[in-house]
N, CA, C and O atoms as a GROMACS GRO file, in nm:
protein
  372
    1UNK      N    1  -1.333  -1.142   0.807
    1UNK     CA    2  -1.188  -1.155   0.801
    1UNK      C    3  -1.128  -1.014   0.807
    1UNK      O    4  -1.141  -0.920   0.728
    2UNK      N    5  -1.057  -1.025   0.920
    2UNK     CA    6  -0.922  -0.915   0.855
    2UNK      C    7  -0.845  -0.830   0.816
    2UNK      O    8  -0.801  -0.944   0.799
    3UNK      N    9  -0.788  -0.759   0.787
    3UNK     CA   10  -0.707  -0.691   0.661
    3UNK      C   11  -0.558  -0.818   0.723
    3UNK      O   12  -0.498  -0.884   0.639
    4UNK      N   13  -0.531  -0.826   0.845
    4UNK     CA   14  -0.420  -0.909   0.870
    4UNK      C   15  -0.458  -1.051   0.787
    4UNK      O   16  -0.390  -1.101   0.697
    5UNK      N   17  -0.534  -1.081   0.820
    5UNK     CA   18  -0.577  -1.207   0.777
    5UNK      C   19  -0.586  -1.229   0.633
    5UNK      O   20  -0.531  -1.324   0.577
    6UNK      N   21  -0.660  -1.135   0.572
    6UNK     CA   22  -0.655  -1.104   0.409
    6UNK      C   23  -0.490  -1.094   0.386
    6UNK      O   24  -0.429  -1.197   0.356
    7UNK      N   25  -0.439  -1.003   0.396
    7UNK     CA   26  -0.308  -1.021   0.338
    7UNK      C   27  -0.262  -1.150   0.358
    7UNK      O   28  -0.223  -1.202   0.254
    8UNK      N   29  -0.250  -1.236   0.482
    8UNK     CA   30  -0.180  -1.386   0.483
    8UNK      C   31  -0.232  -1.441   0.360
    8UNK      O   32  -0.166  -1.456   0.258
    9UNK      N   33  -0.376  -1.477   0.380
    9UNK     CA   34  -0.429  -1.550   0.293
    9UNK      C   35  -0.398  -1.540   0.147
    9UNK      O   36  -0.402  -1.632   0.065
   10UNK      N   37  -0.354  -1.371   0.119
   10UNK     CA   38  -0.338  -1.364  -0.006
   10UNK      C   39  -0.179  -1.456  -0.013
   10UNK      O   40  -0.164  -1.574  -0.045
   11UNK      N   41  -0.085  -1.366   0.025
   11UNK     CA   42   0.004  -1.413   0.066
   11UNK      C   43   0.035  -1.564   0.011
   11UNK      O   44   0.111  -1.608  -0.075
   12UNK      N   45  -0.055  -1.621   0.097
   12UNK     CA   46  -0.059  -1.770   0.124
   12UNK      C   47  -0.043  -1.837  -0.015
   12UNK      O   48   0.027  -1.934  -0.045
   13UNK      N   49  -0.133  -1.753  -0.102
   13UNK     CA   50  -0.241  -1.806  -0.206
   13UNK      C   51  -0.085  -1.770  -0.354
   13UNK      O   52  -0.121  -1.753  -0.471
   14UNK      N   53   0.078  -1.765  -0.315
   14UNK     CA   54   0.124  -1.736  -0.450
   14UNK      C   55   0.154  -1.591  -0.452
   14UNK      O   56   0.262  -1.555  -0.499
   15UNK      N   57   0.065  -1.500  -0.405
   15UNK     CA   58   0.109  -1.339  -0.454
   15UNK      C   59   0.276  -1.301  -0.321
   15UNK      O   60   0.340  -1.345  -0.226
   16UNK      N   61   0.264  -1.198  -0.410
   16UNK     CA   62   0.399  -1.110  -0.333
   16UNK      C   63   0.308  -1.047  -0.239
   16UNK      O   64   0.187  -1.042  -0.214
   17UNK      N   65   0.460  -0.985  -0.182
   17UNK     CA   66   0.401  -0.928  -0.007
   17UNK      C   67   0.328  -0.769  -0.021
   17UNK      O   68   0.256  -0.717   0.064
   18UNK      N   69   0.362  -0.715  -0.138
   18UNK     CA   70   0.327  -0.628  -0.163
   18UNK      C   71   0.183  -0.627  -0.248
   18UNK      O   72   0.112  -0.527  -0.249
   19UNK      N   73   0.144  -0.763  -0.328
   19UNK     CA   74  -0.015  -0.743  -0.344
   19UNK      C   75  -0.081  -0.768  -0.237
   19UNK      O   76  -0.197  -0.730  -0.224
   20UNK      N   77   0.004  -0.855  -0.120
   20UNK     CA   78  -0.072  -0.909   0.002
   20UNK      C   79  -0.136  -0.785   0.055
   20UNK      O   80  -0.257  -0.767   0.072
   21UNK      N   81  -0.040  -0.705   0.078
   21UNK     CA   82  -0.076  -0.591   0.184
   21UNK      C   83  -0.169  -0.498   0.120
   21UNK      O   84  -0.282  -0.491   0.168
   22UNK      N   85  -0.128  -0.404  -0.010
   22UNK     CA   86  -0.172  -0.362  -0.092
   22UNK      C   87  -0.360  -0.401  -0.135
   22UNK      O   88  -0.449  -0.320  -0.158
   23UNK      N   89  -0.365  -0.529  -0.133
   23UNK     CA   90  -0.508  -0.555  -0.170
   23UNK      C   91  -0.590  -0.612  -0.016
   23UNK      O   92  -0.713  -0.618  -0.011
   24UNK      N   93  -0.494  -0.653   0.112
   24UNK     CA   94  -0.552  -0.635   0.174
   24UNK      C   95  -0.622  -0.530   0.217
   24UNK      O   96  -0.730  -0.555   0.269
   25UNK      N   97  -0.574  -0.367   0.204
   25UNK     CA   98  -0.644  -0.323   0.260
   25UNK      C   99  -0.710  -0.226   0.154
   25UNK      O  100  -0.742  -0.109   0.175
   26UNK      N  101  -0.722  -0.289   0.048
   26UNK     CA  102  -0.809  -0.216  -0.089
   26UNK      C  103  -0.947  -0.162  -0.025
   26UNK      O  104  -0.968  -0.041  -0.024
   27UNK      N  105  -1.038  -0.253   0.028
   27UNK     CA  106  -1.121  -0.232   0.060
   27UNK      C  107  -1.169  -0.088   0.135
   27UNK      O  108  -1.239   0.006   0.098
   28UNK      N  109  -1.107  -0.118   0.240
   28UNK     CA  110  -1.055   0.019   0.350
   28UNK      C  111  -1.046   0.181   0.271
   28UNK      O  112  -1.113   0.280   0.300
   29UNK      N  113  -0.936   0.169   0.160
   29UNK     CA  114  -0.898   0.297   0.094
   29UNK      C  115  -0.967   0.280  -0.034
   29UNK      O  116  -0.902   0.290  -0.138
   30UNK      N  117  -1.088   0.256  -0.036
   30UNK     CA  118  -1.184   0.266  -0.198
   30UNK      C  119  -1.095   0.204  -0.329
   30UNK      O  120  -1.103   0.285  -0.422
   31UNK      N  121  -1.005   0.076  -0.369
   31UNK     CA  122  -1.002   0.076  -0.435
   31UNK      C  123  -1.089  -0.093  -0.474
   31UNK      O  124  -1.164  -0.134  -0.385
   32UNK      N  125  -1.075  -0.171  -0.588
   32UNK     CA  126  -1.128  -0.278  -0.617
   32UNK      C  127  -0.952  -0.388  -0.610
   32UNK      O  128  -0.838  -0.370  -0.652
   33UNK      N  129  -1.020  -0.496  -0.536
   33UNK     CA  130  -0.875  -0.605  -0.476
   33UNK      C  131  -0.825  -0.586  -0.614
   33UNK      O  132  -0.732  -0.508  -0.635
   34UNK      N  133  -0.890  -0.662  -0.721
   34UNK     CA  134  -0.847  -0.682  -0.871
   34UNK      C  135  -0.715  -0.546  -0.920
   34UNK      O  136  -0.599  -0.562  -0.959
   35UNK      N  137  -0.786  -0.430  -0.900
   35UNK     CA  138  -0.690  -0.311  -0.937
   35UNK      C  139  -0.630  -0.336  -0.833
   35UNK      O  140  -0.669  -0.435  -0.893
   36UNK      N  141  -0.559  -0.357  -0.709
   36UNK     CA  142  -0.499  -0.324  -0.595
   36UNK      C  143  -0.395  -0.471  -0.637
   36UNK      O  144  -0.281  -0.436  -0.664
   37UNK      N  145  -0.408  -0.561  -0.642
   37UNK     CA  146  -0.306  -0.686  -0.725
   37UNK      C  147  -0.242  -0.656  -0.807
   37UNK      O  148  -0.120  -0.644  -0.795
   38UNK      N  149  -0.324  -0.628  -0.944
   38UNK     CA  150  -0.233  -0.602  -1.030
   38UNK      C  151  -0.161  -0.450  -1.058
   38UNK      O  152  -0.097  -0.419  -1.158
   39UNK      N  153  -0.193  -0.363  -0.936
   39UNK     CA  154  -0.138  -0.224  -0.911
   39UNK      C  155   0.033  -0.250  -0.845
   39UNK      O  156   0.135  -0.184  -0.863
   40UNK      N  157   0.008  -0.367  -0.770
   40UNK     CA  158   0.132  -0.393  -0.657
   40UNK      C  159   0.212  -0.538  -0.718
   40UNK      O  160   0.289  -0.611  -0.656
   41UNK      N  161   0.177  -0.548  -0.832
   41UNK     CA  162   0.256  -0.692  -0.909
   41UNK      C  163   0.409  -0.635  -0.938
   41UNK      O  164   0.489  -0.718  -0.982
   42UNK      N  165   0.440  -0.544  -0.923
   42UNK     CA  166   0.549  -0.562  -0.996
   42UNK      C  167   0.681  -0.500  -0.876
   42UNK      O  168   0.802  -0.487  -0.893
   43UNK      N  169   0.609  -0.476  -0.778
   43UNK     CA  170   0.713  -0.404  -0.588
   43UNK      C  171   0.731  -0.537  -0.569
   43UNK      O  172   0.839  -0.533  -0.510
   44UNK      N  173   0.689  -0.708  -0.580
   44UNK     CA  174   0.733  -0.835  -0.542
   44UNK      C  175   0.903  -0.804  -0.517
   44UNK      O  176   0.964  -0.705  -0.556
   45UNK      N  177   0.965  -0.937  -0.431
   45UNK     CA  178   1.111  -0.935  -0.374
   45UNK      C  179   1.188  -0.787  -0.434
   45UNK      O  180   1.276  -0.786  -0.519
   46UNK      N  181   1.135  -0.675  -0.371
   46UNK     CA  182   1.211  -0.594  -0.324
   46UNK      C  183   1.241  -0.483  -0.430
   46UNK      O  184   1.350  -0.428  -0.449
   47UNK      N  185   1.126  -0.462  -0.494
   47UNK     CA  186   1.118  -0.335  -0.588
   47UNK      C  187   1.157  -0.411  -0.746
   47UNK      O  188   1.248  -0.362  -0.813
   48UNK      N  189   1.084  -0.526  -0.793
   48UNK     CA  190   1.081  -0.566  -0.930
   48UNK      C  191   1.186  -0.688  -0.868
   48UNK      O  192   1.282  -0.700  -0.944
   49UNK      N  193   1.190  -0.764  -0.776
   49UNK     CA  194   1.312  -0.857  -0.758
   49UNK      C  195   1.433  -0.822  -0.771
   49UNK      O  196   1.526  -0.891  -0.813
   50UNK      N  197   1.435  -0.692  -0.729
   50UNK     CA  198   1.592  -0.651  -0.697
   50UNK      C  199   1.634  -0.634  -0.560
   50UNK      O  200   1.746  -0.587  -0.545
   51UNK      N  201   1.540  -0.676  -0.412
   51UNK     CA  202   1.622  -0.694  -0.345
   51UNK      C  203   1.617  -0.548  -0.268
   51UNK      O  204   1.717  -0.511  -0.205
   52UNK      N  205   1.530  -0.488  -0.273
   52UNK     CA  206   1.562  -0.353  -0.234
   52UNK      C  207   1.482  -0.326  -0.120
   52UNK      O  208   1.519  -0.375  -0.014
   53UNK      N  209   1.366  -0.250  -0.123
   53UNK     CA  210   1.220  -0.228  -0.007
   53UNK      C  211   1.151  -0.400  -0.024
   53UNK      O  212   1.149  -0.483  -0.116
   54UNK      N  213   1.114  -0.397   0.074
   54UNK     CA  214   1.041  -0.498   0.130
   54UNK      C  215   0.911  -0.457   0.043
   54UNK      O  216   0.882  -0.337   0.032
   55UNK      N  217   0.833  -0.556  -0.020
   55UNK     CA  218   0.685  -0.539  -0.077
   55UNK      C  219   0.581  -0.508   0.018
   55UNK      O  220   0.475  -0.449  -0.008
   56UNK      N  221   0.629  -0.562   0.159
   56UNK     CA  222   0.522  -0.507   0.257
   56UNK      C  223   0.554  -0.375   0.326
   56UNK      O  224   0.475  -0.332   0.410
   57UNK      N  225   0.623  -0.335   0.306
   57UNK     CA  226   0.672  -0.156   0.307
   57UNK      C  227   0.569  -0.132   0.180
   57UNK      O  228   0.452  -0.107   0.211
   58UNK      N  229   0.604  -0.137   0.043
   58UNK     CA  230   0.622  -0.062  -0.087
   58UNK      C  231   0.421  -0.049  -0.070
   58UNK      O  232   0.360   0.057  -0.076
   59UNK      N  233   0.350  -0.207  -0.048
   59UNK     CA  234   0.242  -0.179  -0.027
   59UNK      C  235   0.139  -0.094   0.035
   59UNK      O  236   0.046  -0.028  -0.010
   60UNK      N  237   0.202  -0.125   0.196
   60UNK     CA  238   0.179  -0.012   0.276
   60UNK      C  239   0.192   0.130   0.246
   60UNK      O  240   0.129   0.225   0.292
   61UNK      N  241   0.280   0.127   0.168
   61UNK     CA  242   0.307   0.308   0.157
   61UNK      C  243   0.185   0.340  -0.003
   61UNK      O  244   0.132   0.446  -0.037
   62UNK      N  245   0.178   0.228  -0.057
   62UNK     CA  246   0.132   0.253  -0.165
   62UNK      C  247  -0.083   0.300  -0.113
   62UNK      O  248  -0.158   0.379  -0.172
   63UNK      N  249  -0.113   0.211   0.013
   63UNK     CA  250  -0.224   0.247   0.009
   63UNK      C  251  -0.243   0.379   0.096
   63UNK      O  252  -0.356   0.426   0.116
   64UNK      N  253  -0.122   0.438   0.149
   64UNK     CA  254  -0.124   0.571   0.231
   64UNK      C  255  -0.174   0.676   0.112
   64UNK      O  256  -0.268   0.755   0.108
   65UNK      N  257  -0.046   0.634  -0.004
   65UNK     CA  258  -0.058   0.743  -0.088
   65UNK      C  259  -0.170   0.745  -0.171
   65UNK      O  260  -0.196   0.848  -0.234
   66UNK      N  261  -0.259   0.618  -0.182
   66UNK     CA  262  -0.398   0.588  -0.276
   66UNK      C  263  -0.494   0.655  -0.166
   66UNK      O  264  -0.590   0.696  -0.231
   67UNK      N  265  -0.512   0.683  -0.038
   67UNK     CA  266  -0.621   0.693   0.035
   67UNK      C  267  -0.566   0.870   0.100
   67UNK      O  268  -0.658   0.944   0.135
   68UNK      N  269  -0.482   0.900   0.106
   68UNK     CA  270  -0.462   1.057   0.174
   68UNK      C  271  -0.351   1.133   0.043
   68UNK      O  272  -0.330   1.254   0.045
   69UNK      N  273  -0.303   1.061  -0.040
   69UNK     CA  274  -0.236   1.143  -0.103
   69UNK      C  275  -0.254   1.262  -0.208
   69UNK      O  276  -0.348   1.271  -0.287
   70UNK      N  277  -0.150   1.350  -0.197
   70UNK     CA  278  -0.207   1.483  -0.306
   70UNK      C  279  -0.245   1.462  -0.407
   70UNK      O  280  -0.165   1.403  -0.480
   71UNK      N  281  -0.400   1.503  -0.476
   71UNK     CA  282  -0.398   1.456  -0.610
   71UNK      C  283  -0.497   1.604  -0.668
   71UNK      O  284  -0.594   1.590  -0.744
   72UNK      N  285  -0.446   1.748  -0.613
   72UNK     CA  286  -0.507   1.842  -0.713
   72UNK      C  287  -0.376   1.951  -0.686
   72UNK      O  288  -0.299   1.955  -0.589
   73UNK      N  289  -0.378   2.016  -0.776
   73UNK     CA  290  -0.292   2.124  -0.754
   73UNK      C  291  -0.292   2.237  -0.618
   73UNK      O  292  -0.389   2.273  -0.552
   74UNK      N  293  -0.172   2.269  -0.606
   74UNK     CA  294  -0.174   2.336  -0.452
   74UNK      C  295  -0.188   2.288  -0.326
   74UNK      O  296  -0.204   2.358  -0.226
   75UNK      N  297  -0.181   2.130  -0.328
   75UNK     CA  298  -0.272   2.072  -0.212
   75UNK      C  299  -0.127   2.061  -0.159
   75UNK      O  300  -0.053   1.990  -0.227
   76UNK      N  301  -0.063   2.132  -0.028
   76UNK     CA  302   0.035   2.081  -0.011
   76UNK      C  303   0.020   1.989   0.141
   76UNK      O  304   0.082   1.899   0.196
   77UNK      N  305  -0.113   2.078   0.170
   77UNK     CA  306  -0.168   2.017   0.330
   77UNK      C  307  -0.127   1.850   0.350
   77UNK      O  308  -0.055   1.792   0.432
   78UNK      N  309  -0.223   1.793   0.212
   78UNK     CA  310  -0.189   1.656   0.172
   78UNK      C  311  -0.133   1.579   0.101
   78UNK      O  312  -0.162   1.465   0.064
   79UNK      N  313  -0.010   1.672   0.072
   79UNK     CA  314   0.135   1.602   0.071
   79UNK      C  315   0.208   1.614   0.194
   79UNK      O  316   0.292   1.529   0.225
   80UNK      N  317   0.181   1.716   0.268
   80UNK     CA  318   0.296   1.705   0.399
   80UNK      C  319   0.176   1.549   0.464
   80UNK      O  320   0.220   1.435   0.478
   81UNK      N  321   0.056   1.581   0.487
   81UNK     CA  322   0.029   1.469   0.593
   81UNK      C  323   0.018   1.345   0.516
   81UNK      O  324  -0.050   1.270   0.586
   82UNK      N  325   0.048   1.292   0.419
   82UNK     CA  326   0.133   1.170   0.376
   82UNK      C  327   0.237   1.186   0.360
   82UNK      O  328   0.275   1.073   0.330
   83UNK      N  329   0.332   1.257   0.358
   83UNK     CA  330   0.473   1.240   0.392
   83UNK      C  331   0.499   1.175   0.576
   83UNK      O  332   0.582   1.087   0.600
   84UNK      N  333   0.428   1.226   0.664
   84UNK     CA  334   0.448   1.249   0.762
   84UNK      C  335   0.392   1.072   0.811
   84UNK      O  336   0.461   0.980   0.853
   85UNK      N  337   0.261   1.077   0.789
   85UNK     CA  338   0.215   0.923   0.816
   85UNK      C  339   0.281   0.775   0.752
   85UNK      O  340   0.276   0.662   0.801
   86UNK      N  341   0.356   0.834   0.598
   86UNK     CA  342   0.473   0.698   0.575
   86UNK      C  343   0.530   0.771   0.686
   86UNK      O  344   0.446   0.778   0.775
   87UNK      N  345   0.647   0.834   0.720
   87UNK     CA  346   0.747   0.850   0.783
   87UNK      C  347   0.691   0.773   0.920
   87UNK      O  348   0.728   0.665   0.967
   88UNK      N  349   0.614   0.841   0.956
   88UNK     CA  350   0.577   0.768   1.173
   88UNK      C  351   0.483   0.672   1.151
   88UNK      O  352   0.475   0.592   1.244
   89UNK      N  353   0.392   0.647   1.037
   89UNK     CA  354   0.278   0.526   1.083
   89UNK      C  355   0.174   0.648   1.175
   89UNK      O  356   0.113   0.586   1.262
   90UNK      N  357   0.146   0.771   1.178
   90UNK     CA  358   0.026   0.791   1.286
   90UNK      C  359  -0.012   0.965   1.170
   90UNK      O  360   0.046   1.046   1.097
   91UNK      N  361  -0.106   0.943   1.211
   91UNK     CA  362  -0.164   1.097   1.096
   91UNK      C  363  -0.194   1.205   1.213
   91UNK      O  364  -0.250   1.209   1.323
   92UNK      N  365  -0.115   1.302   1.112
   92UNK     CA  366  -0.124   1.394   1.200
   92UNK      C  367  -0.246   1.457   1.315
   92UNK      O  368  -0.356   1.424   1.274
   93UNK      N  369  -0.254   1.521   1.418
   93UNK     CA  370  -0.378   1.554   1.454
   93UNK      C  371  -0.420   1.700   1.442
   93UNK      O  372  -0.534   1.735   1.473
   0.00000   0.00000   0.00000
């Protein structure tokens, strides 16, 4: 199956669009579905049910920033190239 397919199914199965996406592609960016659900429970209708970002935005951006994002000091390389890949969808070359 998938990552398209995984997210429907999740989808399908009751969750928001944002665990859909989010734990669809857990696998892909090293995390466990279980943490990747209950990481993205609370971006559902639009940033906590207010209507705001789409959960399948909030997800998406959430596994950019779990799989390329800055996580030591000084790293600015990989904060610009996750800034840049939410912004266009394509990583830099």
């Amino acid at each position: 199956m998938n990552s398209k397919e995984r997210g429907l199914e999740t989808f399908s199965k009751g969750y928001n669009c944002a665990q859909a996406v989010f734990s669809a592609l857990s696998e892909s960016i090293g995390i466990d579905r279980q943490s990747a659900l209950k990481t993205a429970g609370a971006f559902g209708g639009g940033m906590g049910r207010n209507g705001l970002t789409c959960g399948a935005v909030t997800g998406a951006l959430m596994a950019i920033g779990y799989k390329y994002g800055k996580d030591s000091d000084g790293d600015t390389t990989s904060k610009e190239n996750t800034a840049w890949l939410s912004a266009t969808g394509r990583r830099k070359k």
